[in-house]
N, C-alpha and C positions, 0 to 999 in steps of 0.2 A: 504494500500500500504506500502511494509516493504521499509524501507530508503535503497537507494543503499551503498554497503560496498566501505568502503574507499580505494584507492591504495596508497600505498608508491612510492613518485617518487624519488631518488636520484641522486643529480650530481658533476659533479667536476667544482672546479671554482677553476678561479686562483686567486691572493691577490688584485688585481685591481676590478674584479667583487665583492668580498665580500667586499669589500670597498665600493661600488657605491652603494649593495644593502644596506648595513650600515645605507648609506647616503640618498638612497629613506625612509626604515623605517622610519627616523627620521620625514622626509617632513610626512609621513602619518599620524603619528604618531600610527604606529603597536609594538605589541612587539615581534613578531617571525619574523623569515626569512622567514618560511613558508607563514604567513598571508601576507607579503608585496609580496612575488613574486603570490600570487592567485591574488592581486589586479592588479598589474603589468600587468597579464595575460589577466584580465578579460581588460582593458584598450585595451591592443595588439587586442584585439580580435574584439571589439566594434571598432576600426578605419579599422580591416580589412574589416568586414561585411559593415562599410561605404564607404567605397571606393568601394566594389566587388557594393556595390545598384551605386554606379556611383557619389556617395556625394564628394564634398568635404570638407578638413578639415583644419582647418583657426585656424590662433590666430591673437586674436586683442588685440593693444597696450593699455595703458590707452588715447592716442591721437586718439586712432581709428582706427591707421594704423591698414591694414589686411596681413597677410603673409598665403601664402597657403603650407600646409605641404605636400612634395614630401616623399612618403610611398618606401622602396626600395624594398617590399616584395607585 
């Protein structure tokens, strides 16, 4: 099976988005912009398909508290 060929995707952002991504890289610790927005992606992706199955998606505090995350998308 040949590997599928890669696409270039390009976008425009403005100084506040490169900033944010900046600052997720850092939490990944990635070294491209690329590599953090596939992770980013792949994240977006895995809460959409949880919600579309009817899941919900929670954070809990270190006390335990549960907060359920409201998806806008």
């Amino acid at each position: 099976m040949e590997p599928k060929a890669r696409k270039r995707l390009q976008i425009d952002a403005s100084p506040e988005l490169i900033e944010e991504i900046e600052k997720l890289s850092k939490s990944l610790d990635t070294t491209t912009n690329a590599e953090t927005v596939r992770r980013a992606f792949r994240i977006a992706l895995w809460m959409v398909r949880e919600r579309a199955a009817g899941n919900d998606i929670v954070s809990i505090d270190k006390d335990g508290n549960t907060t359920r995350l409201v998806l806008l998308f």
